[in-house]
MITOR-889869 format. One record per residue (C-alpha): x, y, z; residue in three letters. Coordinates in steps of 0.05 Angstrom, whole numbers, m for minus. Example, Ala and Ser with C-alpha at 12.3 -4.5 7.8 and 13.67 -1.06 7.14 Angstrom:
2
(pt (246,m90,156),ALA)
(pt (273,m21,143),SER)
END
This chain:
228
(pt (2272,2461,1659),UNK)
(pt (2285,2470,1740),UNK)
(pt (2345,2472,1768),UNK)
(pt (2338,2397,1794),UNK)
(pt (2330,2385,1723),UNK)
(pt (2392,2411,1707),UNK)
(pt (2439,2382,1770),UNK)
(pt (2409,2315,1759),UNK)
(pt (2416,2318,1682),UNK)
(pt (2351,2298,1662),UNK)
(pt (2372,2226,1671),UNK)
(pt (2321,2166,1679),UNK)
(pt (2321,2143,1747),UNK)
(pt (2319,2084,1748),UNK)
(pt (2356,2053,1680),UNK)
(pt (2397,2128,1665),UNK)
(pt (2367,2137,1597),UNK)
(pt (2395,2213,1581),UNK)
(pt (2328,2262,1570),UNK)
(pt (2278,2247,1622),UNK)
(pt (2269,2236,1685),UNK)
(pt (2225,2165,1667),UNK)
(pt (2239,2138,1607),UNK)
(pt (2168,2105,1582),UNK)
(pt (2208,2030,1590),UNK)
(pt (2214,2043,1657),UNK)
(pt (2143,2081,1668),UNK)
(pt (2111,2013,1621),UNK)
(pt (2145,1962,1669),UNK)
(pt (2117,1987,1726),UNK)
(pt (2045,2006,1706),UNK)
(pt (2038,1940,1666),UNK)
(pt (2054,1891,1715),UNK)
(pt (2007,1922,1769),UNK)
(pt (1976,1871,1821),UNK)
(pt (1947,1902,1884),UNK)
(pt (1962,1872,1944),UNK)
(pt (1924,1878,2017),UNK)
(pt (1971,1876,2076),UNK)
(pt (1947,1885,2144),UNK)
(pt (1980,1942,2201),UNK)
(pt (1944,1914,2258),UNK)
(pt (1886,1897,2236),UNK)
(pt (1876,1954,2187),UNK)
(pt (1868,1927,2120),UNK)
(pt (1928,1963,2080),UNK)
(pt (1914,1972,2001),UNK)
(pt (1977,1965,1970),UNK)
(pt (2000,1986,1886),UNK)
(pt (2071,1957,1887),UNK)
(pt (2129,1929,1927),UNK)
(pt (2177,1996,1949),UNK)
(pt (2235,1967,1907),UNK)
(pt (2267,1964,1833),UNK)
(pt (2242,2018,1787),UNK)
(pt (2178,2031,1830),UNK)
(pt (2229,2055,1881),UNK)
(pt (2269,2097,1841),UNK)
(pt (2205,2129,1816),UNK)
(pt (2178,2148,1885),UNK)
(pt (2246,2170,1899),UNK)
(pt (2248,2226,1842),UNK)
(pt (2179,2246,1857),UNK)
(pt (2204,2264,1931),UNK)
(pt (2273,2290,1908),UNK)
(pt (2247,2334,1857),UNK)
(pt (2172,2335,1851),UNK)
(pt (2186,2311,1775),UNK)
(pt (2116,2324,1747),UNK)
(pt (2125,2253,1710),UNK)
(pt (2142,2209,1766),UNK)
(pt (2081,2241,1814),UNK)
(pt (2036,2228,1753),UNK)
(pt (2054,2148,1750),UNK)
(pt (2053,2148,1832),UNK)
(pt (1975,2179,1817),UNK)
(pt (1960,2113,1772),UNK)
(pt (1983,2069,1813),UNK)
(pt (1949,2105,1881),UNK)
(pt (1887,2101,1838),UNK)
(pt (1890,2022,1821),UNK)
(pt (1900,2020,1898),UNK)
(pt (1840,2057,1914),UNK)
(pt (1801,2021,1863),UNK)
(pt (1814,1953,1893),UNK)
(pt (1794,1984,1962),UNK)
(pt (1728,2013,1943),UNK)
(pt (1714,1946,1915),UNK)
(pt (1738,1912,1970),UNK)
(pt (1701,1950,2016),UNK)
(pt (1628,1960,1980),UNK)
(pt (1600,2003,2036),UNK)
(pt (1537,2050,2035),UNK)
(pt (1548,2132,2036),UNK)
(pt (1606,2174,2029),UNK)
(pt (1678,2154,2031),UNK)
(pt (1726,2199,2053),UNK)
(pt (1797,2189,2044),UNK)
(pt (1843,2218,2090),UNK)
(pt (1918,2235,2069),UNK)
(pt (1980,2230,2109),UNK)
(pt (2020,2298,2105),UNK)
(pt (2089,2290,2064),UNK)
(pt (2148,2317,2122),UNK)
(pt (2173,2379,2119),UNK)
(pt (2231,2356,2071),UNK)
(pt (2199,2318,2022),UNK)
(pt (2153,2380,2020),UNK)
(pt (2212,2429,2007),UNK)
(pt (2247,2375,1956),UNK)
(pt (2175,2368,1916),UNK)
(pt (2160,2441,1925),UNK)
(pt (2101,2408,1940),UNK)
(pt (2055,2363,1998),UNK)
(pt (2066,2299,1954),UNK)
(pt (2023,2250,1980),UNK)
(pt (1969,2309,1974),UNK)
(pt (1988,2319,1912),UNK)
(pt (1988,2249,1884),UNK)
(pt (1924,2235,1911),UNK)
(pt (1884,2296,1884),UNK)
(pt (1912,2264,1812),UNK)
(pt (1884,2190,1840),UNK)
(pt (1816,2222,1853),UNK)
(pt (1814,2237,1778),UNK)
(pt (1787,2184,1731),UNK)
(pt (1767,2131,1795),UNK)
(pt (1714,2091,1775),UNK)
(pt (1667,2113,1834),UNK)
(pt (1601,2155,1831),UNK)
(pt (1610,2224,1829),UNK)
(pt (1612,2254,1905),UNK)
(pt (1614,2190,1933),UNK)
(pt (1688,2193,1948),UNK)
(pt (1706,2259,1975),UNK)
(pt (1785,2280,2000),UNK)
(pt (1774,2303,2073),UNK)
(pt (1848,2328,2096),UNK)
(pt (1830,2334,2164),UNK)
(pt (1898,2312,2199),UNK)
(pt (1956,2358,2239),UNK)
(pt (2016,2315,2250),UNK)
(pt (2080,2346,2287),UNK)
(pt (2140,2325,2265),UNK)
(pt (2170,2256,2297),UNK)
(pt (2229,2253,2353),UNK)
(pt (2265,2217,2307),UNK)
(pt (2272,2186,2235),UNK)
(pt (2235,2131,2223),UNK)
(pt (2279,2103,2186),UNK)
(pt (2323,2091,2229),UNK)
(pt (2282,2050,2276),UNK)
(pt (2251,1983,2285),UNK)
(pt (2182,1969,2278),UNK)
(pt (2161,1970,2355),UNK)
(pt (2207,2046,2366),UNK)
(pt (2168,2064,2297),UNK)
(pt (2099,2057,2341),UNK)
(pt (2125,2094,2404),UNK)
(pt (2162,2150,2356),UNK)
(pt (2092,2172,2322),UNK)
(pt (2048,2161,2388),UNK)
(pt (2019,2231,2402),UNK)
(pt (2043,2261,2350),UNK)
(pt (1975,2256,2297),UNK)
(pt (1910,2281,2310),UNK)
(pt (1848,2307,2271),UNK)
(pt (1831,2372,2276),UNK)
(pt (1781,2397,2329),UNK)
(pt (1739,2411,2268),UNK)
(pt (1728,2356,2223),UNK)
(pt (1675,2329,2220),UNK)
(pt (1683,2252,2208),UNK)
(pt (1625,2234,2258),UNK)
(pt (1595,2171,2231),UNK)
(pt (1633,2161,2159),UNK)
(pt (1674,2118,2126),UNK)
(pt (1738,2135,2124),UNK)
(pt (1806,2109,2087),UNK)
(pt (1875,2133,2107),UNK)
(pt (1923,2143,2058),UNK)
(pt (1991,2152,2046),UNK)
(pt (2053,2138,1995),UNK)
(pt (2095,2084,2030),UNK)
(pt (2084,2039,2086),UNK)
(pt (2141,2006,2119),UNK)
(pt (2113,1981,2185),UNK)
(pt (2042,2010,2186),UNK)
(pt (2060,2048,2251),UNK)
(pt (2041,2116,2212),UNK)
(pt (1973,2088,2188),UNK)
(pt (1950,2058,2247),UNK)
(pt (1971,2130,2292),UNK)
(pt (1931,2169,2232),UNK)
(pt (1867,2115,2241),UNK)
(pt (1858,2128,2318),UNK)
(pt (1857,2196,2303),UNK)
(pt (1810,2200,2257),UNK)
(pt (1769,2140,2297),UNK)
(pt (1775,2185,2365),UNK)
(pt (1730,2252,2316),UNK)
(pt (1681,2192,2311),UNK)
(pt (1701,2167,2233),UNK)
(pt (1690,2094,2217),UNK)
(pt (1764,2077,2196),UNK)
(pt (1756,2021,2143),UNK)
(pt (1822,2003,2115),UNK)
(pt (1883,2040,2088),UNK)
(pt (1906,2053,2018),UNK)
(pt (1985,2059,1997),UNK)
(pt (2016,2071,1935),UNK)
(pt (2081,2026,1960),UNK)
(pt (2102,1979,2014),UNK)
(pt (2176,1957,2029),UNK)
(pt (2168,1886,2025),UNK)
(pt (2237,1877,2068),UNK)
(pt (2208,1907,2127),UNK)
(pt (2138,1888,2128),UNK)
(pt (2153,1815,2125),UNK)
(pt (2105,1793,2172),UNK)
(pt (2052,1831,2142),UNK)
(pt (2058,1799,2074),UNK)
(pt (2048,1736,2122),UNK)
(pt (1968,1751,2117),UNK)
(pt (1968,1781,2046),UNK)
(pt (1913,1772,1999),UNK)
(pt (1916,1783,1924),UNK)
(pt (1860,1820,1895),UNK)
END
């Protein structure tokens, strides 16, 4: 037991059921009523797990508070139903590599961990893919933003994360499929700035894959949703 464990009581967060973190009610009701969604961000196909509210919410909130091992574990089943409905989506010849967005520097300190690293190395496990035909490829530097996201609308979103992704000078993406991924998507501002990266090292950028997506925000993205 951490000392998060101990200031936050051990409570269920997201029906306050004393002696976890995520009761298995909780954990159930999410996992069970899974239906992926595709959104677009531009016109990036977005691979979504659930709507960024209600327990699923709470969940991805513990996982960034306090890197709860249970609550990254159900965000890596739920990445993975994502990714599976991608792969499938897409059905493209050679090697896909799937490119994650760096957690910021306070997520990363709360987690004592990269968490949307983390939960996709657990997603990779178990995917119903050949072996080595779906490789992680964390070839992105991002510096952190101006200002909070957050706390802007979607068009100061675009402008705030302009500039501030790239790939590295040495990845080597020439030619290759590539999927961007991340753990929430509000606008799609973050995905699209990660896709012309990776497009400007020469990687074929074929859709994006998110665990969440806040479903109050990306309102005209549900617009052109498509179930499946």
């Amino acid at each position: 037991m951490g000392i998060s464990d101990l200031i936050l009581m051990r409570n269920c967060r997201s029906c306050e059921l004393p002696g976890t973190l995520l009761c298995e009610r909780c954990r159930r009701r999410v996992e069970d009523t899974v239906v992926p969604q595709r959104l677009f961000a531009g016109s990036l196909p977005v691979h979504c797990a659930v709507r960024y509210e209600s327990t699923a919410r709470s969940i991805v909130l513990a996982a960034k508070r306090t890197g709860a091992a249970e609550c990254v574990a159900v965000m890596a089943r739920l990445a993975r139903v994502a990714l599976a409905d991608c792969l499938d989506d897409l059905a493209v010849d050679g090697r896909i590599c799937v490119v994650p967005l760096h957690s910021g520097a306070k997520t990363r300190a709360a987690a004592g961990q990269d968490l949307v690293v983390a939960v996709l190395r657990q997603a990779m496990k178990g995917l119903p893919a050949p072996r080595g035909q779906v490789q992680i490829a964390d070839v992105l530097q991002i510096r952190p933003n101006r200002l909070q996201q957050k706390v802007l609308n979607r068009q100061q979103r675009a402008g705030n994360v302009t500039g501030n992704i790239r790939a590295s000078p040495r990845t080597r993406v020439q030619g290759l499929n590539a999927v961007i991924f991340d753990d929430v998507m509000t606008s799609g501002a973050t995905l699209q700035a990660a896709a012309r990266a990776v497009s400007a090292r020469g990687g074929l950028v074929r859709a994006g894959v998110v665990v969440a997506y806040r479903p109050w925000i990306c309102a005209d993205l549900q617009g052109r949703r498509v179930s499946g």
